[in-house]
Residue, then its C-alpha position, 0 to 999 in steps of 0.5 A: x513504501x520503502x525498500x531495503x538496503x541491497x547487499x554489497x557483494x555478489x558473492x556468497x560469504x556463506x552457504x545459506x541453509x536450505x540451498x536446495x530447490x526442495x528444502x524447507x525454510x520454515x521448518x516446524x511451522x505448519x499451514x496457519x490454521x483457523x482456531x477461533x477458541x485459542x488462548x491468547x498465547x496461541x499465536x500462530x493461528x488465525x482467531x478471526x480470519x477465516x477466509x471462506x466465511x461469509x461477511x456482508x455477502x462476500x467472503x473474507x478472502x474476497x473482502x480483504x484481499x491480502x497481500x505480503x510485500x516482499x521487501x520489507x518481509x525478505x529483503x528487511x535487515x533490521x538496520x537502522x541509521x543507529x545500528x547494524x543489521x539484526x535480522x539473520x535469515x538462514x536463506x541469505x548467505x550475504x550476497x547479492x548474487x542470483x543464487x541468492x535471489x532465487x533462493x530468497x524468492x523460493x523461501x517467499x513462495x513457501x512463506x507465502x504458501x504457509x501464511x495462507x494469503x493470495x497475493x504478494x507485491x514487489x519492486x523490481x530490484x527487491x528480487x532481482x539484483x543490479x547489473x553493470x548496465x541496463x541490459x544484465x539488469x534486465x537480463x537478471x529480472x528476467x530470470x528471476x520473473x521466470x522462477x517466480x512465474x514457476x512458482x506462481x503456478x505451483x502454488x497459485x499464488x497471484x501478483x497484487x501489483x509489482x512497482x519499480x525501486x526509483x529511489x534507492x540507487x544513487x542515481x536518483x539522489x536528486x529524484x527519478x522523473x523529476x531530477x533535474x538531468x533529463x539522462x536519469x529521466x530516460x533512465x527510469x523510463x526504460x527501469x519502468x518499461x521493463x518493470x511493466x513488462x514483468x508485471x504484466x507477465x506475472x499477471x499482475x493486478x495493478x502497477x504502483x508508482x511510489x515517488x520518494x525522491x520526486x520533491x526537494x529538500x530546497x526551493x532554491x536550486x528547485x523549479x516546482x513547475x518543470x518538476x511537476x510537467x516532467x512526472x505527468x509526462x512521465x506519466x503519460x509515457x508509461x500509460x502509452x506503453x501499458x496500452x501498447x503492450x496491452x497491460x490491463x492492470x491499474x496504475x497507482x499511485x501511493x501518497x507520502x508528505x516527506x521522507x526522503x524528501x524535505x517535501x514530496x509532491x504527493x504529498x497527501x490523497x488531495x494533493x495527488x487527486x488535484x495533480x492527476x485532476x490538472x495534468x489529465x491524468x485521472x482516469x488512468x490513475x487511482x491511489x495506493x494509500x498508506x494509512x502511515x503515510x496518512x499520519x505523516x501528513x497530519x491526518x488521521x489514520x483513515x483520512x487518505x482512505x476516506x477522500x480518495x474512495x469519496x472521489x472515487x480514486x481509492x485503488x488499494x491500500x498499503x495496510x500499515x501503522x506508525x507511531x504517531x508520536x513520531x516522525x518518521x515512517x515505522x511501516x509497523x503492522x496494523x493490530x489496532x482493531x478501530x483503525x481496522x474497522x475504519x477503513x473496511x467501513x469505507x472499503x464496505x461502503x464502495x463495495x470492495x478493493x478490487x482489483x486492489x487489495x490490502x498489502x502489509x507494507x509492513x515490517x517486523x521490529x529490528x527486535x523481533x528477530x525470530x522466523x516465527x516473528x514474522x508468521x506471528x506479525x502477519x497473523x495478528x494483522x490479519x486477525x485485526x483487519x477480520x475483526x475490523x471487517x466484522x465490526x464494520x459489516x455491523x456498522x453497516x447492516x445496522x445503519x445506525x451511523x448511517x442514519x444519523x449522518x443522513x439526519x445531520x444534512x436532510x437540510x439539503x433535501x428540499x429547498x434553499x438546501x437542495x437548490x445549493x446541493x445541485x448548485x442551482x441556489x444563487x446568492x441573491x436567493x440565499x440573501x432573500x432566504x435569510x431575510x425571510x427565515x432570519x438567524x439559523x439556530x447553531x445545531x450540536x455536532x454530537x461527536x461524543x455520542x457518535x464516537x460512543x457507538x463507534x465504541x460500541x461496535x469495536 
């Protein structure tokens, strides 16, 4: 997760194209449509998803649960530390102002609306700007969550999670619930307060929490251990006041090894499962994963999804890719249809996200500068998640994988095996058991055969 680079003038240096509350921002693109026979430069229709279809007895729509993130979609700008601004929307006239923010919101609604999907995520200061203080901050967010709840209604359109922007504004340079100055931790308490309040009143799912400046860049001016103690009491704070204000929605929390940190104490699903495991916080909390985050970590793309569903802390998952050849996190959209099916193969396996689901945090290349760039990014993802749904669904009703990692471990069926599986076995009875059955024979792994059926299958 990242955010984006907020505009630095609340006035309008221009008048944005359709300004009214019933113009159309996306004028020539229609309702994206199920057209499983298009050709392959049809792409601005679904040739895979196809959201009433049933697949291992629920439907697509239920299985994969969609969502658009609003940041990088409608707050992107295509800057990077190398070049200026290449995304021009006709919605944005430049400015921070609530004008504009209402604006953005309504073309968002209607994108959402013609894309096809259910859900949508933000962060608070994505959709509604800053104020000279806490209270015309709130104010703001309060006006803006009253167009968005209009507009949920209108459309139907539901709150996957909302999560609060914790890194962006310069006060949090030396992190949020573990800066060093106990005034900015009070400071982001009450941000997340009120970010709680609005998500709760949008209906919101789940409520994440993405801690990138919540680490250090040196260990010497750094006391790991107060840092650590301050986020679970953070923690334990917004899980008091979620119950006060009687908020149903998970709580989650998204792993990430670095960036803009040197280090990020969440930094993997493990690292996070063992912190929410020591500072009793687990079952209150599940994890949002980001398969890019994953491969920053030195994963591969599925790991983080894998572990956290194997203990039973998978919440949701930022549906992205990066470019493993790089270092940083590229937040690209998710076309390879193998990753896709590795993580609905776990999703399939633990029965479903929900109340989670899978969010593009996505954002189009600073390139792909078009509106229809943005439909066709979503599009082609979707389509991606389908296949790979439809492949593991395969996978599972066939059972062949299944089988075979079943036969690997039948050792831990019956004696010495079922003995140290139940943690029952002691190691004078597995020295006795050696001494009477001597040498075990080294047995192949068989990765090869095992990635061949995968390969068969995608």
């Amino acid at each position: 997760m990242s955010s984006f680079a907020p505009a630095s003038s609340k006035k309008a240096k221009k008048r944005a194209a359709a300004d009214g509350v019933d113009g159309e921002f996306f004028p020539g693109i229609e309702k994206i449509q199920y057209k499983p026979d298009a050709g392959p430069e049809d792409v601005l229709c679904f040739k895979h998803y196809n959201a009433s279809e049933v697949v291992y007895g629920k439907s697509m729509e239920d299985w994969l649960r969609f969502s658009v993130c609003f940041w990088h979609t409608f707050r992107g700008t295509g800057a990077d530390p190398f070049g200026f601004p290449t995304l021009h929307r006709p919605w944005e006239d430049g400015s921070d102002s609530m004008e504009n923010a209402k604006r953005r919101l309504r073309a968002a609604f209607e994108f959402f609306t013609k894309l096809g999907v259910k859900y949508w995520t933000f962060h608070d200061r994505d959709i509604a700007p800053e104020g000279n203080d806490l209270a015309e901050t709130n104010k703001n967010l309060d006006e803006v969550v009253d167009l968005a709840v209009k507009l949920q209604e209108e459309t139907g359109m539901k709150l996957l999670w909302g999560t609060c922007n914790l890194f962006a504004n310069p006060r949090y340079m030396n992190g949020a619930a573990t800066n060093p100055d106990a005034h900015i931790v009070a400071h982001a308490a009450a941000q997340v307060k009120k970010g709680l309040e609005v998500t709760k009143r949008l209906g919101g799912r789940n409520f994440v929490f993405w801690g990138g400046r919540e680490g250090y860049h040196t260990i010497l001016n750094t006391d790991v251990l107060a840092e650590l103690s301050h986020m679970a009491n953070f923690f334990k704070m917004a899980v008091a006041h979620k119950k006060k204000i009687g908020f149903s929605g998970q709580f989650l929390l998204e792993p990430k090894p670095k960036e803009p940190t040197k280090h990020q104490y969440d930094y993997d699903a493990m690292t996070v499962i063992g912190f929410l495991k020591h500072f009793g916080l687990d079952k209150d909390f599940k994890l949002n994963i980001e398969p890019n985050h994953t491969t920053l970590a030195g994963h591969g793309y599925e790991h983080d999804v894998v572990m956290a569903s194997a203990f039973g802390m998978l919440g949701s998952i930022d549906s992205n890719t990066g470019s493993p050849d790089l270092g940083w996190d590229t937040d690209q959209f998710p076309m390879d249809v193998k990753n896709c099916t590795m993580v609905m193969k776990t999703v399939l396996e633990m029965g479903g996200l929900t109340p989670g689901g899978l969010n593009f945090d996505c954002k189009v290349r600073r390139e792909s500068t078009d509106l229809e760039d943005m439909f066709i990014s979503h599009v082609g993802a979707m389509d991606a998640f389908a296949r790979g749904l439809k492949n593991a669904a395969k996978l599972r009703q066939e059972g062949v994988l299944t089988r075979l990692v079943k036969e690997r471990y039948l050792s831990f069926s019956s004696g010495i095996g079922a003995k140290i599986a139940k943690g029952a076995a002691t190691m004078e009875e597995c020295e006795e058991y050696i001494l009477q059955k001597g040498e075990p024979k080294a047995a192949s792994g068989k990765q090869e055969k095992y990635e061949a059926i995968l390969n068969h299958y995608v």
